[in-house]
Structures are given as structure tokens and as C-alpha cells.
C-alpha positions, 0 to 999 in steps of 0.5 A: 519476439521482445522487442529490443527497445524495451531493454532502452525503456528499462534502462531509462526508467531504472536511471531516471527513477534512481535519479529522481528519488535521489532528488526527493530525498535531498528535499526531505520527500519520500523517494516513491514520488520521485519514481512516480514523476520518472514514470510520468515524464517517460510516459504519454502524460509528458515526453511519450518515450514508454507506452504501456507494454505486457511486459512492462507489465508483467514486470511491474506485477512482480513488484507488487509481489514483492512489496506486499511480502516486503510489507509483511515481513516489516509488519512487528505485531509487538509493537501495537499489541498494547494499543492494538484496541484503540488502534483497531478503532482508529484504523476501522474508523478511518477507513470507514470514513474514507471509503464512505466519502470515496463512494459518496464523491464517486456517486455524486460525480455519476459513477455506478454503485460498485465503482464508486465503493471500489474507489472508496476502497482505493482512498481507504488505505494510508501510507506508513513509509511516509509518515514514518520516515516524517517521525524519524526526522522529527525524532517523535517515532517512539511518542504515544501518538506515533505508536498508535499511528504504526498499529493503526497503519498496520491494520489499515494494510491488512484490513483494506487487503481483506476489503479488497480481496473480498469486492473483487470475490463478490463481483466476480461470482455476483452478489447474493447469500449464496455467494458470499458465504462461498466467499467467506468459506473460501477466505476462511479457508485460505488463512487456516491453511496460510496459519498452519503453513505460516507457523511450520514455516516459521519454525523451519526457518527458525532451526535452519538459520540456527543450523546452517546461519544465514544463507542464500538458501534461506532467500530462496525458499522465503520468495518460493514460499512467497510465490506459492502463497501468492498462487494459493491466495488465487486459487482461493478466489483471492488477490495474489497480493494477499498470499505475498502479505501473509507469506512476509507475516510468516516471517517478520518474528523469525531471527533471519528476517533482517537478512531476508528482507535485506536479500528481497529488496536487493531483488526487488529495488534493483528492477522490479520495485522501479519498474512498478512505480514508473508503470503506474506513470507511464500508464498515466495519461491526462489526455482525457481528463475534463473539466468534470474529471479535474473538479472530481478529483480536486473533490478526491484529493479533500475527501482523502485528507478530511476523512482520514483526518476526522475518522482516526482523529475521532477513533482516537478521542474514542480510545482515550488520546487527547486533542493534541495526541487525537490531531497527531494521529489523524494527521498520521493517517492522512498520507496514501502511497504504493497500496493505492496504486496496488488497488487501483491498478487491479481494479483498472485490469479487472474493469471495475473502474475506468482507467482515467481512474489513474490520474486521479489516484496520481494526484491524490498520492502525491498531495497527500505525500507532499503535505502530510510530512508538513502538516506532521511537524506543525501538529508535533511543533509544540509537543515537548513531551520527552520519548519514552 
């Protein structure tokens, strides 16, 4: 039977979420930090109201669900299509980075060789909201530098997915020829179906929103859809994750998708979204953290922002930027958000890494959150360029 006080636990965590997000955006900081600190102080890291629950969850996997299709339905290729090259040399080159120095850290702290390349995975995503919503304030969104950070930041969600998808493949079927060219089929697989179905889908929907405009139904069957490439992406030996992803892509051209992301975030901002973020907090605890585990992640946390910032820094030298524009990029690519939880939380479900992992993700999160929208506007502080 559920038990009763979990209807208290999220209802407290809806309140505090809705209220310390609200706080951080009168300071001009990204919301998701302040869902971040909801789940903290409920959880056992600081007023041990919520403890970890299945069905807490449950609930919070619906929100990664939701926010890898709501990534996907965001994700405009039009926009770094005249600089998807050097925005693929950016994105590739700091990931290398960052999962290079991820694993390095990891190796030197005595992790094993496959937890420390899976915490290299975890440091090797880049949060785009917070940086974009930095460019908004400053009015440089639409400046060389910002775009090639959106296309860069855009590959870095598919490739760092892909990466992911494929480590957890690996060490579930064992390391070997064999296995991966299995892997490999089977991802192949995967996107052939997920390209067809994504194209009928896509013209379905086109000639549904002209015939019957814009209703409910569209909502509907964009979330069953949804759902079955998450299940498929599964079924293949994939994240489910990756099927959301890919099933948002199918509709981010369609002329309805402002309306279907408006209906999805309705639905997943008014529990599931909340319940993820403060999941992450309540998950949290710092009991066991040593002397050893702080010095690791401090060496984390500068590990994350360096190698960001010199990969795509240098990426963008390579591609042709100037040092200003190649300093602005890197410092773009520095923030980390909501797909480093993602990646952390299922490698901690699948035992690939320790759960006392989470408190070192946290606090890489909310550094590089914290400090990436200020070091933004010292970088374009004397960047007079017009926009375009």
C-alpha cells in the first residue's frame, strides 16, 4: 500500500522547489539550483524530512523522460548548420577534454578504470540553459561566439547521450569484438528505425495540425510516441533516454511544436520535472564524504571548468575564432546542468559508480552554475560588436 506521507513529502517538495526557484531568479540564477537546494534541505543532507522512496523514484524517471523529449523537441539544427563544422570541433574537443580529465582525476583519486571513464562521461556534458539564458540578459545571443556555443552545446547532448548509451551497452555484454560490433548493429539498428518512424511521424503531425489545428490530441500521441521510442531505445540495448531524445527531434521542425512543448512542460513542470531535481537532493547525502572524497572533488570541480574551457577554447581557435571569440566560446562551455544528473543517477542505479558519486556531481553542478553566468559577462564585458 503507499504510504500517505509521501503525498506530504510532494507537496513539500513542489512548495520549496516553486519557492527557491523563484528566489534564484530574483538573483538572476538559474532556477534548476534552486531545485537543487529544495531537495537538499529536505533530504538526509540537511533536515531529513524525504528519504530516498521507489516511488519518488519512479516519479523522478518520468522527469528525465520528459526532459530529454523536451531537449529534443528545443533542438533547432537550422541554427548551427552554417557552423555545424566548427561546432562539431568544439563540442568533440571538449568532451575529449573533459572526459580525459574526468578519468584521469578518477584514476588518481583509485578508482577503477571503468568508473573513472564513467565519471568522465559524467563531467563531459554542458548545460545550454544556463548559458543561454546568461546571453539573453546580456543581449549577445545571436553574436558569432553565442552561436557556435548553441550548435557546440547541441552536439554535446547528442554525443555525450550516444557516449553514454554505448558504456552502458559495453559493460552490460562485456568488452570484446564481438560485443561491440553487436553494440553497434544494434545502435544502428535503433536510429534507422528511429529515422523512418521520425520522418512519417513528423509528416503526420504536419497534416494533422493543418487539418484539425492545434489540439489536445496532438499532445497526446507526441508523449505515446514519446514513451514507445523510449521503450524501443531499451529494447535495443539503449538508454531510454536516448529514445525521448530522439523522439522530441521528430518534432522540433513541425509547425505545432511550440504548442507541444507548451502542453509537455505543462505536464512535466507541474510534478515530474520538480520531483527529479529535488530526487537528485534528497538522494544526497554528505555523511560519507572524507577528507579523500572533498580533495576529489574540489580536483573535479577545476578539472570540469579547465577542460571545458581549453577543449572548445582551442576547438575554437582550430575552427578559425579569434582569442576573444575562442575565450567566449570556452567560457560558454563551462556550465553543467540536468544531463549530468541524468548520467549519474544511472550509472549509481546500474552500479557503475558509488553513490557517494552524487555529492560530488552536486557540487560540480552548482559551481560551475554559480560561475559560469559571471565569468559570461567578464568575457563579453568589452565585446561592442553589434548583433547581427
Amino acid at each position: 500500500m503507499l504510504d500517505s506521507s509521501l503525498f506530504l513529502v510532494i507537496a513539500l517538495i513542489l512548495f520549496s522547489t516553486k519557492a527557491l526557484s523563484i528566489f534564484m531568479g530574483r538573483l538572476h540564477l538559474p532556477q534548476v539550483v534552486g531545485a537543487l537546494i529544495a531537495g537538499l534541505l529536505l533530504g538526509p543532507a540537511a533536515l531529513n524530512i524525504a528519504g530516498p522512496s521507489e516511488t519518488l523514484d519512479l516519479i523522478a524517471e518520468f522527469g528525465v523522460i520528459f526532459l530529454l523529449f523536451s531537449a529534443g523537441m528545443e533542438t533547432d539544427f537550422k541554427e548551427f548548420r552554417s557552423t555545424l563544422k566548427a561546432s562539431s570541433l568544439i563540442s568533440v574537443l571538449g568532451i575529449v577534454a573533459a572526459l580525459g580529465g574526468g578519468f584521469a582525476v578518477a584514476m588518481l583519486f583509485g578508482n577503477g578504470s571503468f568508473e573513472s571513464f564513467f565519471i568522465g562521461v559524467i563531467i563531459a556534458s554542458m548545460s545550454t540553459s544556463i548559458t543561454v539564458e546568461a546571453l539573453q540578459e546580456m543581449g549577445k545571443l545571436k553574436t558569432k561566439s553565442s552561436t557556435a556555443i548553441m550548435g557546440a552545446s547541441l552536439l554535446d547532448d547528442i554525443l555525450v547521450i550516444m557516449i553514454l548509451a554505448v558504456t552502458m551497452g559495453l559493460h552490460e555484454g562485456g568488452i570484446s569484438v564481438a560485443s561491440i560490433a553487436i553494440l553497434l548493429l544494434r545502435i544502428a539498428a535503433f536510429f534507422a528505425v528511429a529515422t523512418v518512424s521520425g520522418y512519417f511521424v513528423n509528416k503526420l503531425f504536419g497534416f494533422m495540425a493543418k487539418k484539425f489545428g492545434e489540439t489536445r490530441r496532438l499532445s497526446i500521441f507526441a508523449i505515446a510516441y514519446c514513451f514507445i521510442m523510449a521503450y524501443l531505445a531499451e529494447a535495443f540495448g539503449l538508454a531510454s533516454i536516448t529514445g525521448a531524445y530522439i523522439a522530441g527531434i521528430a518534432f522540433c521542425n513541425t509547425k505545432c511544436v511550440h504548442y507541444l512543448e507548451t502542453k509537455t512542460h505543462v505536464l512535466s513542470y507541474m510534478l515530474f520535472t520538480p520531483v527529479f531535481m529535488a530526487n537528485i537532493g534528497i538522494q544526497t547525502s554528505f555523511d560519507g564524504m572524507t577528507a579523500n572524497t572533498v580533495l576529489f572533488t574540489i580536483a573535479l570541480v577545476a578539472v570540469a571548468m579547465i577542460s571545458k574551457f581549453v577543449g572548445c577554447g582551442l576547438g575554437s581557435k582550430i575552427a578559425g575564432y579569434s582569442n576573444r571569440e575562442s575565450v567566449q566560446i570556452g567560457v560558454g562551455m563551462i556550465a553543467r546542468g540536468e544531463v549530468s544528473f541524468i548520467i549519474a543517477s544511472k550509472g549509481i542505479a546500474a552500479g557503475f559508480v558509488s553513490s557517494l558519486m552524487f555529492p560530488s556531481v552536486v557540487v560540480v553542478v552548482v559551481l560551475t552554475v554559480f560561475i559560469t553566468p559571471l565569468l559570461l559577462k567578464a568575457a563579453y564585458a568589452k565585446d561592442d560588436s553589434p548583433e547581427p
